[in-house]
VMD Tcl script that builds the backbone (N, CA, C; Angstrom):
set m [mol new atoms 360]
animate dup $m
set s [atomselect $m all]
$s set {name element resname resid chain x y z} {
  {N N UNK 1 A 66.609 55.038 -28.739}
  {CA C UNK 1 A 67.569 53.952 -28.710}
  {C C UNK 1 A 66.839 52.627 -28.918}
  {N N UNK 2 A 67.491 51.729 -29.569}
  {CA C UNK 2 A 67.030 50.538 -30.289}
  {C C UNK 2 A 66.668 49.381 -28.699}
  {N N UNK 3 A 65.729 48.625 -28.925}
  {CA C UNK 3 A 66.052 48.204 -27.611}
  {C C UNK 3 A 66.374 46.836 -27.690}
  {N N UNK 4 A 66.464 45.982 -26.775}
  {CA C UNK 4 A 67.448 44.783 -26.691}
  {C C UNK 4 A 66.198 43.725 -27.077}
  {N N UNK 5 A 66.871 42.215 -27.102}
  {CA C UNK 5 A 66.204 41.029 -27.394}
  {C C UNK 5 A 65.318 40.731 -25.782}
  {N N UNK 6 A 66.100 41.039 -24.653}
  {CA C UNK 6 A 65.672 40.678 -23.432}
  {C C UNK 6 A 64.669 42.016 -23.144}
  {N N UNK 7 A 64.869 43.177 -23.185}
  {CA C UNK 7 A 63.871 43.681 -22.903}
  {C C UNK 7 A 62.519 44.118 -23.697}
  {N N UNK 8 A 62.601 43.383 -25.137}
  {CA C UNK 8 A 61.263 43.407 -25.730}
  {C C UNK 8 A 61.019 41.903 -24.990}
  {N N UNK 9 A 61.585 40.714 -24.889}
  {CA C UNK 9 A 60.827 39.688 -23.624}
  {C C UNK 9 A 59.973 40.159 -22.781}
  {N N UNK 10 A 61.084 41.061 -22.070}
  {CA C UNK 10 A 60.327 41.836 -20.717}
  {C C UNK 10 A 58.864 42.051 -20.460}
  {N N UNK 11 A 58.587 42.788 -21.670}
  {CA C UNK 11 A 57.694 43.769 -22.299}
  {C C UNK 11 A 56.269 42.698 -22.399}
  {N N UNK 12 A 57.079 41.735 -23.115}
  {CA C UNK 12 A 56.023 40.828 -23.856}
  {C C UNK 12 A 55.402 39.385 -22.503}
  {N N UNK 13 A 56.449 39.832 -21.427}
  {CA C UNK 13 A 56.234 39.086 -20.115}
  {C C UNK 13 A 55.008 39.588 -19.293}
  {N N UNK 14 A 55.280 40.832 -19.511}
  {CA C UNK 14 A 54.334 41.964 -18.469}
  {C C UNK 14 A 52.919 41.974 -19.327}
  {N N UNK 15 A 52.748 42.040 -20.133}
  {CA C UNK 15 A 51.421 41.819 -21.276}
  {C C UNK 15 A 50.870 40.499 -21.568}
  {N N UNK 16 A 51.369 39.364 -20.967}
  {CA C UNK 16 A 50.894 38.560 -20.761}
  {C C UNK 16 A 50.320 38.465 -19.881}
  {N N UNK 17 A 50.604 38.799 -18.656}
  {CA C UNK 17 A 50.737 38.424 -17.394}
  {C C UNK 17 A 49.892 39.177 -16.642}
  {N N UNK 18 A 49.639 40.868 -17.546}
  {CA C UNK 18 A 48.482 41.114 -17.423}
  {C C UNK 18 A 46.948 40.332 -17.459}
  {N N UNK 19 A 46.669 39.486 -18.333}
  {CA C UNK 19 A 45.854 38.411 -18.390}
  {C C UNK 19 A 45.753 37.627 -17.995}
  {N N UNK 20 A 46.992 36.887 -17.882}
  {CA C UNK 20 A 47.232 35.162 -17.585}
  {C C UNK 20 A 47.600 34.972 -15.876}
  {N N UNK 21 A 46.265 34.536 -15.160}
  {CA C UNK 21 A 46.600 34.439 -13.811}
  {C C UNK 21 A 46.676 33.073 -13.014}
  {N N UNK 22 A 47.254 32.514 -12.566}
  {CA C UNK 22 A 46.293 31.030 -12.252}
  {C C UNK 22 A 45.701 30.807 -10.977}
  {N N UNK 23 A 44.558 29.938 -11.149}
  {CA C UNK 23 A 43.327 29.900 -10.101}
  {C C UNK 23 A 43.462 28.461 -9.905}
  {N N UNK 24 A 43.075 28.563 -8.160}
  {CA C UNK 24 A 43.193 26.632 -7.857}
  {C C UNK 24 A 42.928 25.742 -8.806}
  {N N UNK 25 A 41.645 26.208 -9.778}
  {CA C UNK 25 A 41.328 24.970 -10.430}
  {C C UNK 25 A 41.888 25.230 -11.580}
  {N N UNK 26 A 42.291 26.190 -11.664}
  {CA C UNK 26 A 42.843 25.883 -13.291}
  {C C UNK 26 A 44.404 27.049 -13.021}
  {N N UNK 27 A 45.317 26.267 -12.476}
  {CA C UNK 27 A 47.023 26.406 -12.294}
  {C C UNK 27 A 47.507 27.402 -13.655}
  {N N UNK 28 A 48.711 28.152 -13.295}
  {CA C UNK 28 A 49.451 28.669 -14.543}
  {C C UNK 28 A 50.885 27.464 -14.842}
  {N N UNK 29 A 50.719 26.901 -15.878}
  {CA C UNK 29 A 52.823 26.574 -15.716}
  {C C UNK 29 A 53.609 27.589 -16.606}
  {N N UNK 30 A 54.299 27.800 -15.698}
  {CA C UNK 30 A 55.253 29.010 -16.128}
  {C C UNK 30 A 56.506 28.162 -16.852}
  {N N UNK 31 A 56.890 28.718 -17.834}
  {CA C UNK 31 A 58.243 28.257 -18.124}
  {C C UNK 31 A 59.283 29.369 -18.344}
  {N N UNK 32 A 61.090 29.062 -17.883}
  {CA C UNK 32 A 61.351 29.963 -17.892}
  {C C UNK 32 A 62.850 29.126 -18.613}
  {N N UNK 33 A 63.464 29.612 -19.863}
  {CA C UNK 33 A 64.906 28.916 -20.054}
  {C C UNK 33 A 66.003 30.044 -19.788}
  {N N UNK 34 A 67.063 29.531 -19.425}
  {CA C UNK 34 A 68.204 29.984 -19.492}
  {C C UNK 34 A 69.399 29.561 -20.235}
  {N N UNK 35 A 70.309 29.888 -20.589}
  {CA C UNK 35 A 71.268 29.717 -21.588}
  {C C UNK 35 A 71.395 28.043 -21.244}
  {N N UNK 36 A 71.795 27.652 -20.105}
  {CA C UNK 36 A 71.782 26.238 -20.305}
  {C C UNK 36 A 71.026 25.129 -19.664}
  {N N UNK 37 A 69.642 25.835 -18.890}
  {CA C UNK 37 A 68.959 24.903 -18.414}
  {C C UNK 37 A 66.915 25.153 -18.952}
  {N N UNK 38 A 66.016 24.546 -18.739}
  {CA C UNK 38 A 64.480 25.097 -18.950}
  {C C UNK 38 A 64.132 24.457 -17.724}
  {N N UNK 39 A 63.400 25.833 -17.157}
  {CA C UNK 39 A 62.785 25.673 -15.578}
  {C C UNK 39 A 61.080 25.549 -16.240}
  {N N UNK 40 A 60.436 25.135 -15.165}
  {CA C UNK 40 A 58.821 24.901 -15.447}
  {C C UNK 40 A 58.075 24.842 -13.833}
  {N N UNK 41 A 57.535 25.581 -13.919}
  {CA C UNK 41 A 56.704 25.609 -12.565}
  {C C UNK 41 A 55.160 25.759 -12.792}
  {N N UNK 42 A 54.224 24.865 -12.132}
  {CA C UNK 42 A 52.735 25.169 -11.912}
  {C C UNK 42 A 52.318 26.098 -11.267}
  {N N UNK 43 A 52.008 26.707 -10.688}
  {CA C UNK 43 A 51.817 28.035 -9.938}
  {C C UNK 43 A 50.248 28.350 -9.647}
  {N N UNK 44 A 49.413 28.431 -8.531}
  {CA C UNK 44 A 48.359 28.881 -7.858}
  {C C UNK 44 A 48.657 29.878 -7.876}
  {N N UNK 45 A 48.506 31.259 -8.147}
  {CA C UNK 45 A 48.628 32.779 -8.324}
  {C C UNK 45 A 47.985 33.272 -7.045}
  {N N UNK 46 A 46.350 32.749 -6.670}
  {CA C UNK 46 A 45.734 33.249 -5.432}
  {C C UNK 46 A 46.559 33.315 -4.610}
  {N N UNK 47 A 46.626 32.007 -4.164}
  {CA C UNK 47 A 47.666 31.225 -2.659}
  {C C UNK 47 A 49.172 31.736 -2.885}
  {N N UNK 48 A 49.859 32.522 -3.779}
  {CA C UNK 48 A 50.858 32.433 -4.385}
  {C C UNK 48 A 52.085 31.230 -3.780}
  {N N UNK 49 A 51.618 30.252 -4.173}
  {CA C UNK 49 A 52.660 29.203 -4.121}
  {C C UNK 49 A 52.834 28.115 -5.200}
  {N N UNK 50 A 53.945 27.970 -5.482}
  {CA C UNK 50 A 54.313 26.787 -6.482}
  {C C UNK 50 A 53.786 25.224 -6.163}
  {N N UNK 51 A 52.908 24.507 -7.098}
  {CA C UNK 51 A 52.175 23.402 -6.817}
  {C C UNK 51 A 53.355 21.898 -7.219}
  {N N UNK 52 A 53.624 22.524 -8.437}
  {CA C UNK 52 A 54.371 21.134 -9.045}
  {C C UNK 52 A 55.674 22.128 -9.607}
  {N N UNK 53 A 56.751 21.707 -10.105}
  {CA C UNK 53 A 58.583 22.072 -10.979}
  {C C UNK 53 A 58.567 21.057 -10.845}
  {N N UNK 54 A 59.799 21.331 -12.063}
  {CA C UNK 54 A 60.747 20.788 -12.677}
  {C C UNK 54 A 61.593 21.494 -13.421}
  {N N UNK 55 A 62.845 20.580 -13.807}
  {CA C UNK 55 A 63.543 21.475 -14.699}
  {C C UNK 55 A 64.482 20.310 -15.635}
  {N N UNK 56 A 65.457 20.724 -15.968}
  {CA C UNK 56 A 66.571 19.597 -16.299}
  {C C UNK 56 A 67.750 19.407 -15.610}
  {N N UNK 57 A 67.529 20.300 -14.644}
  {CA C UNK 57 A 68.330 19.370 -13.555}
  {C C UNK 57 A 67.807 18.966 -12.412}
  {N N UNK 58 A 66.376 18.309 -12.860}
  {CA C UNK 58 A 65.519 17.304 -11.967}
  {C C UNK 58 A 66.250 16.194 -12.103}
  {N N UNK 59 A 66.394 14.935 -10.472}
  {CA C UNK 59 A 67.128 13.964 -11.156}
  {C C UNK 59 A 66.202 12.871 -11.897}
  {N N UNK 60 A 65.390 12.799 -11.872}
  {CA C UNK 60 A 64.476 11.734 -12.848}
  {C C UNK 60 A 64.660 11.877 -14.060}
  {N N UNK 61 A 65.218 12.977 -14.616}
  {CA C UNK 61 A 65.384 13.081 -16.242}
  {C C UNK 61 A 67.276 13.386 -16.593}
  {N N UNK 62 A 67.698 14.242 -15.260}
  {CA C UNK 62 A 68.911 14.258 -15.252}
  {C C UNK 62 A 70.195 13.309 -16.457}
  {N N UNK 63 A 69.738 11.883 -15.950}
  {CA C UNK 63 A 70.389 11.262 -16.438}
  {C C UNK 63 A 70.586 10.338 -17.977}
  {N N UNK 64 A 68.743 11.153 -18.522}
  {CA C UNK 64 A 68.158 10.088 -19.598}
  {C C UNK 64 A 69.010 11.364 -20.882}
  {N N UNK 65 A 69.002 12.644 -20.314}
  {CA C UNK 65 A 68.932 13.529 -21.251}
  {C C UNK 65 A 70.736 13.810 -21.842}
  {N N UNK 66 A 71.154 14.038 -23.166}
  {CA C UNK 66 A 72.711 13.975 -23.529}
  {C C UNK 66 A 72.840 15.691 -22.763}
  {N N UNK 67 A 71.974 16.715 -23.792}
  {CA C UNK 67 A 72.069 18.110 -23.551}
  {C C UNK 67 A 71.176 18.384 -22.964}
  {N N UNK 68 A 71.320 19.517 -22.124}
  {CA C UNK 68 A 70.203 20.203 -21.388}
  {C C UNK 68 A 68.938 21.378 -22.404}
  {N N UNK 69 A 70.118 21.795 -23.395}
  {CA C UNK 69 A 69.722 22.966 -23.992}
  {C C UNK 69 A 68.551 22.633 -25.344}
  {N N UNK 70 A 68.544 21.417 -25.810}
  {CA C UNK 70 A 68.024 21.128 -27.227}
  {C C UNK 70 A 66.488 20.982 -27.158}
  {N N UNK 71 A 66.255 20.554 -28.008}
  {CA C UNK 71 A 64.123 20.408 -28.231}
  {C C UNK 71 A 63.882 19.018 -27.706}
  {N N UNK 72 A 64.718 17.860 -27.550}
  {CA C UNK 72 A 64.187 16.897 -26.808}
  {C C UNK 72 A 64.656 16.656 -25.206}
  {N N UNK 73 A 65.453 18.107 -24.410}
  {CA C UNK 73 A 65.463 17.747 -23.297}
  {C C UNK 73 A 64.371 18.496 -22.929}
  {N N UNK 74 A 63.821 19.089 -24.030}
  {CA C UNK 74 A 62.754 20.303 -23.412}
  {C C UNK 74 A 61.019 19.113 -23.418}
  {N N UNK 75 A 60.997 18.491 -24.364}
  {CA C UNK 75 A 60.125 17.215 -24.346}
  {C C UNK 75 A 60.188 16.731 -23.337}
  {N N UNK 76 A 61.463 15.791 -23.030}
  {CA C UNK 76 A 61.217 15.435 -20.898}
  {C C UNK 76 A 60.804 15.814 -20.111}
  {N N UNK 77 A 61.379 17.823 -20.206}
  {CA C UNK 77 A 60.588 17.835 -19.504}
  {C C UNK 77 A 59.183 18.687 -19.081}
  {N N UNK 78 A 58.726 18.796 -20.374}
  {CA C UNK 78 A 57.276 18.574 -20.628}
  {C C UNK 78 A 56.465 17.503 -20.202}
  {N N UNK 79 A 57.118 16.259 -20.693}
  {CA C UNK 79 A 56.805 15.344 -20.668}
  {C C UNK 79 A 56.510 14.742 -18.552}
  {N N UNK 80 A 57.142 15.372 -17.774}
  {CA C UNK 80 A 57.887 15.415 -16.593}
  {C C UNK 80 A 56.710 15.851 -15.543}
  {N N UNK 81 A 56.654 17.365 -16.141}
  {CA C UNK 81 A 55.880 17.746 -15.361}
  {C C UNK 81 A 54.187 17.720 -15.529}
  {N N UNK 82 A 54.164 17.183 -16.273}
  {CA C UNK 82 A 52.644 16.098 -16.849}
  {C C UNK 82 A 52.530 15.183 -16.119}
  {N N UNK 83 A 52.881 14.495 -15.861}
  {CA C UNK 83 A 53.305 13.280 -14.999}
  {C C UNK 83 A 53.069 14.176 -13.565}
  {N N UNK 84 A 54.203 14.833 -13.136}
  {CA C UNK 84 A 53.848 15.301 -11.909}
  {C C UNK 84 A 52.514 16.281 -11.164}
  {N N UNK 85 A 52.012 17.140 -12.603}
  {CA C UNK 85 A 50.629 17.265 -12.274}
  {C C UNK 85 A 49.412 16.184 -12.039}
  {N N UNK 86 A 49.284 15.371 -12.906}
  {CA C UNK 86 A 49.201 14.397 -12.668}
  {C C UNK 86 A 48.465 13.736 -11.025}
  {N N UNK 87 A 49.619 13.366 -11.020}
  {CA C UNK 87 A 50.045 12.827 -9.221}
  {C C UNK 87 A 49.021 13.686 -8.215}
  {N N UNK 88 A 49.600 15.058 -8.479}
  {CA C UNK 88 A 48.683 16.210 -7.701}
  {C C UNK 88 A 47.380 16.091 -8.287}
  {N N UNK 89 A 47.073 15.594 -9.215}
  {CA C UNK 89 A 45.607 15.965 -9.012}
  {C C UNK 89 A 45.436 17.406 -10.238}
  {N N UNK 90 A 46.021 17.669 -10.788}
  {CA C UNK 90 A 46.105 18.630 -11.869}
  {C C UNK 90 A 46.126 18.207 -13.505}
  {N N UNK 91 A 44.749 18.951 -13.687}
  {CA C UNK 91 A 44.438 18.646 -15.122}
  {C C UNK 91 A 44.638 19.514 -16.357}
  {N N UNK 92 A 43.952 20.623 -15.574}
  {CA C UNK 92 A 43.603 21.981 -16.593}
  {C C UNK 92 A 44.570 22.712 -16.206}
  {N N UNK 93 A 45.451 23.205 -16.820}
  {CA C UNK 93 A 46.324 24.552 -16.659}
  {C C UNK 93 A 46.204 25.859 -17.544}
  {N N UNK 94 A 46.309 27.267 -17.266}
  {CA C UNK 94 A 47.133 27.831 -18.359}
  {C C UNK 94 A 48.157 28.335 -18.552}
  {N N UNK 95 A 48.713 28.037 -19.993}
  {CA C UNK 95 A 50.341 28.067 -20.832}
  {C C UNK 95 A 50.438 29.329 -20.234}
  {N N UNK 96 A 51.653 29.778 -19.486}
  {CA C UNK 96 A 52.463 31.308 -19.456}
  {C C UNK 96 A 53.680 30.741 -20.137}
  {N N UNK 97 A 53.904 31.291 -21.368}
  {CA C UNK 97 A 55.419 31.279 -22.083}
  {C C UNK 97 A 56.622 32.194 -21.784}
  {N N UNK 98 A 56.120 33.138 -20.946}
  {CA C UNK 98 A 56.780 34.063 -20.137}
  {C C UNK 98 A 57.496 35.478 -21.334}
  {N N UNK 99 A 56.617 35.782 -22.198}
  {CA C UNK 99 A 57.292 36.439 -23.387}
  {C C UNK 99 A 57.636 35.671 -24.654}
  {N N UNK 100 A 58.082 33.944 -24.324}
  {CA C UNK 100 A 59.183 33.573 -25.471}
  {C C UNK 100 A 58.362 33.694 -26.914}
  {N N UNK 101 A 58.886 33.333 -27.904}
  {CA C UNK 101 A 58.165 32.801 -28.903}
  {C C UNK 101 A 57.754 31.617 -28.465}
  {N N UNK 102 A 56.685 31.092 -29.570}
  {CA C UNK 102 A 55.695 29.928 -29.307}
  {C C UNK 102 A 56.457 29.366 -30.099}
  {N N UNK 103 A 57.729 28.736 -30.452}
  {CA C UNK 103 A 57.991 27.381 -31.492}
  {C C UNK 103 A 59.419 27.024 -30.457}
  {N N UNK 104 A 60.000 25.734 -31.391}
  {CA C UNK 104 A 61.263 25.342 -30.843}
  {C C UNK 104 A 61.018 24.310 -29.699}
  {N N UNK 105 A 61.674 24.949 -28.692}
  {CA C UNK 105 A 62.058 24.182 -27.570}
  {C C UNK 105 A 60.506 24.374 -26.395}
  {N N UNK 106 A 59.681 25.851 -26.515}
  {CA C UNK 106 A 58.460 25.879 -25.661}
  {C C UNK 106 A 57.297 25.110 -26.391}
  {N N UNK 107 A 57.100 24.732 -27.471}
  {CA C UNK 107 A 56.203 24.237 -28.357}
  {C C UNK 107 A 56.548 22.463 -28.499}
  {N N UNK 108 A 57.931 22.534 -28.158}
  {CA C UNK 108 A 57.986 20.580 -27.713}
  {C C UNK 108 A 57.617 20.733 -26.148}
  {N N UNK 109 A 57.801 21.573 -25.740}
  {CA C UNK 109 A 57.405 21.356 -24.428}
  {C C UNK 109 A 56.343 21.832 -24.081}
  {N N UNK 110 A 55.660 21.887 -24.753}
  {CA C UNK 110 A 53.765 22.403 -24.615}
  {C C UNK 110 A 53.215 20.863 -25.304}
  {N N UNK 111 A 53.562 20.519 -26.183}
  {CA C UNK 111 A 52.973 19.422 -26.943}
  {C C UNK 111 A 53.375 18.552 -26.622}
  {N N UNK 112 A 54.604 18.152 -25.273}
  {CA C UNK 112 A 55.048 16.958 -24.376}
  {C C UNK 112 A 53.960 16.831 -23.837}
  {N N UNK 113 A 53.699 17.993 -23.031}
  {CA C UNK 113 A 52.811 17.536 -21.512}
  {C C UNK 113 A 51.621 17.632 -22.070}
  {N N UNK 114 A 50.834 18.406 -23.357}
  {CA C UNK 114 A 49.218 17.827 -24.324}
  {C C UNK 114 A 49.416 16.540 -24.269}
  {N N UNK 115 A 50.412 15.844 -24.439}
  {CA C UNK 115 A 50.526 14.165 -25.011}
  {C C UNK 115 A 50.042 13.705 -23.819}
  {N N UNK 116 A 50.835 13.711 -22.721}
  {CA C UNK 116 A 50.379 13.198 -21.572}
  {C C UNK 116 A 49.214 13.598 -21.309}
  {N N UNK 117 A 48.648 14.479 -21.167}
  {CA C UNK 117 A 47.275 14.685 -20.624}
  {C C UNK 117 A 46.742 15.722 -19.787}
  {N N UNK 118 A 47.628 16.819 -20.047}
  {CA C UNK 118 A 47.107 17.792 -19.348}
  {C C UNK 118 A 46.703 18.523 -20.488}
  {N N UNK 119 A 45.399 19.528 -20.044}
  {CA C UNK 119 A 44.720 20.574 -20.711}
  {C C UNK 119 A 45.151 21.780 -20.605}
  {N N UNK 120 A 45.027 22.364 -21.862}
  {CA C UNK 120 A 45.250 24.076 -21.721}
  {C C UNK 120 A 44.200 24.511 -22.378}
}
mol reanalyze $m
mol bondsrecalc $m
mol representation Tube
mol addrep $m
């Protein structure tokens, strides 16, 4: 049987993730979209706890953005949680795309938060 769009994600989640772990000094940000919002979290993997989020229905961007769903609310908030690493003290991360493809809406929002100044 043919299999679905979400569970070759799945697939391609778990094979990442095999690799991609994050360590105090160098954080994972996870990103995760849903039909109408993009979540983003920093993540310590050791400690397992979340360092820095955001999303688009953070209110600091809440109100700048028309749609939640397009390539420049996904820039904010790229742009967002750069800024909020930042603050913490977070430089170096590594990208978990969580399965997606690399273009579109995760690739403005990888090349938001490069602008600002975080490393991958």
């Amino acid at each position: 049987m043919k299999k679905g769009r979400l569970e070759k994600r799945k697939e391609r989640h778990s094979r990442i993730r095999k690799v991609i772990s994050g360590v105090e000094g160098c954080p994972r940000l996870c990103v995760y979209k849903s039909l109408k919002h993009i979540y983003v979290q920093i993540i310590d993997d050791e400690k397992g706890r979340t360092l820095v989020s955001c999303s688009t229905l953070s209110p600091e961007i809440k109100g700048e953005i028309s749609g939640s769903r397009d390539i420049a609310a996904a820039e904010k908030v790229g742009g967002l949680i750069a800024e909020k690493a930042k603050k913490a003290g977070i430089k170096k991360i590594v990208f978990d795309r969580s399965g997606y493809m690399y273009h579109g809406k995760i690739k403005a929002l990888a090349d938001a938060a490069r602008k600002i100044g975080l490393q991958f």
